[in-house]
C-alpha positions as CSV (number, residue, x, y, z in Angstrom):
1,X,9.1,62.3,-13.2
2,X,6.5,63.9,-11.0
3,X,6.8,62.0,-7.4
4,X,3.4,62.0,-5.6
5,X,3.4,63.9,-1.7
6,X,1.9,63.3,0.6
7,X,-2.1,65.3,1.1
8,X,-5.1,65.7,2.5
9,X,-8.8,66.8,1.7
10,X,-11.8,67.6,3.6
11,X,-15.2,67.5,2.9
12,X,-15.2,71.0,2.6
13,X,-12.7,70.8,-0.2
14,X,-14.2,69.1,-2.7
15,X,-17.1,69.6,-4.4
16,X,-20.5,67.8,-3.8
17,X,-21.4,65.6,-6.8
18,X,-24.9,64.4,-6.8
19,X,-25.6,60.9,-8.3
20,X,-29.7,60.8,-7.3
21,X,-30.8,64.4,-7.0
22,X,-31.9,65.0,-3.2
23,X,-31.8,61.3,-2.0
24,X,-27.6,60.5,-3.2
25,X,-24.9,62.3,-3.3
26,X,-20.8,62.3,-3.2
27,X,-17.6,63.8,-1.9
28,X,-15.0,62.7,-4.0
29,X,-12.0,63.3,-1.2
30,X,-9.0,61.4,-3.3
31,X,-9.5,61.1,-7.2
32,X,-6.6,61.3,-10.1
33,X,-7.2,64.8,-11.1
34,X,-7.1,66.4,-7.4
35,X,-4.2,64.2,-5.9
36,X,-2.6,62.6,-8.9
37,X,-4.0,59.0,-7.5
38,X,-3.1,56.3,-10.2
39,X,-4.8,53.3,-8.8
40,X,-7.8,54.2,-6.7
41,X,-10.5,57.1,-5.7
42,X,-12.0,57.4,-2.2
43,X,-15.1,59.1,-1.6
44,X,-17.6,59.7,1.1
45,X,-20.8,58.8,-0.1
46,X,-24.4,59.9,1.8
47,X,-27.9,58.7,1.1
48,X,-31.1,60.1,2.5
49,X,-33.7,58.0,5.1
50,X,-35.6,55.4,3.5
51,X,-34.1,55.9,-0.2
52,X,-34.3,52.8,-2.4
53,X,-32.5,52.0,-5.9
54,X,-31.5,49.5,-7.9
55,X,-27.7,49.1,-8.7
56,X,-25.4,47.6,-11.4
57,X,-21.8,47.3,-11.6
58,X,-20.8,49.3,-14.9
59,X,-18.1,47.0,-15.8
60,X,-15.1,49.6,-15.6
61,X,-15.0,49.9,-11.6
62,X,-14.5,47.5,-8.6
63,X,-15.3,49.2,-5.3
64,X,-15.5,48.1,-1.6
65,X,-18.0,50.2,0.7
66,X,-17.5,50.7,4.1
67,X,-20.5,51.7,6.6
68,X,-19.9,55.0,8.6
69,X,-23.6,55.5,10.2
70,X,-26.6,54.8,9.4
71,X,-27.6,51.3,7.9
72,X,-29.4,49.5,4.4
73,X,-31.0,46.6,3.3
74,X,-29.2,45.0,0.4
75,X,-30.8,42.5,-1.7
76,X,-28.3,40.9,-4.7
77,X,-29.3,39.5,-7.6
78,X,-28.8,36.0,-6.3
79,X,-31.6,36.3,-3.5
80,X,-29.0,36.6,-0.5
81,X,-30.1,39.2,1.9
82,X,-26.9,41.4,3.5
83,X,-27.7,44.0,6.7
84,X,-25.2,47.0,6.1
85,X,-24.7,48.5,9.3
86,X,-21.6,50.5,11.2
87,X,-18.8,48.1,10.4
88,X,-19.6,46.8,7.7
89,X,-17.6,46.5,4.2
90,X,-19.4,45.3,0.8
91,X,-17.1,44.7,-1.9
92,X,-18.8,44.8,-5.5
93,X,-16.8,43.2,-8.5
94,X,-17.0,45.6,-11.6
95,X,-20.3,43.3,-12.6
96,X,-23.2,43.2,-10.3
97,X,-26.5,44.4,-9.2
98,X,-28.8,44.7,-6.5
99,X,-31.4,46.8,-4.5
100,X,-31.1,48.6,-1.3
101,X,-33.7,50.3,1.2
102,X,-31.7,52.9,3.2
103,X,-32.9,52.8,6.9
104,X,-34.6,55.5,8.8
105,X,-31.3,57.2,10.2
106,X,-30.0,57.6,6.2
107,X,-26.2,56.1,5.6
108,X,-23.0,57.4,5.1
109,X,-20.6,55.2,3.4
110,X,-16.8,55.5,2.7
111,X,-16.2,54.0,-0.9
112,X,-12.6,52.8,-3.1
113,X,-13.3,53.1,-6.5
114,X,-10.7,51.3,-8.8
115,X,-9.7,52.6,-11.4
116,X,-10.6,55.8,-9.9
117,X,-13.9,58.2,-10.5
118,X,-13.4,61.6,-10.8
């Protein structure tokens, strides 16, 4: 049986992986494939100033965000209106959607995927 150790990654180890070219964007620090992580991913996760999507949970992954820097408007599909600012965690179930506006500053956020994203 392979027994996992103990590791550690830096930005600068892992490759960038772009989800929205030139306004989102990943760094996939802890995933199965790099660490051998069976239960979750964690990722640092940037967005540019003043970016807006729409969002949907793809049924496969539940995730909780945590807000680094920067900040975003987050409107869910309900009508309730959430300010994500430093210190901040969102958890989304693996269905969901809503729209965000990134703020002026950008936003980096620090993400657990499970199951994990590679």
């Amino acid at each position: 049986m392979n027994v996992p150790r103990i590791q550690s990654a830096t930005v600068a180890d892992v490759p960038d992986v772009v989800i929205d070219l030139g306004q989102e964007h990943s760094r996939r620090l802890v995933t199965s494939a790099r660490q051998g992580s069976q239960s979750l991913s964690f990722h640092i996760t940037t967005y540019t100033a003043d970016y807006r999507s729409a969002v949907t949970g793809d049924g496969v992954h539940e995730v909780v965000m945590y807000c680094l820097s920067g900040s975003t408007t987050v409107t869910v599909d309900d009508g309730r209106v959430i300010d994500v600012v430093p210190g901040v965690a969102l958890y989304l179930p693996v269905e969901f959607s809503y729209e965000h506006v990134v703020g002026a500053q950008g936003l980096v956020m620090a993400v657990a995927c499970t199951p994990p994203k590679e």
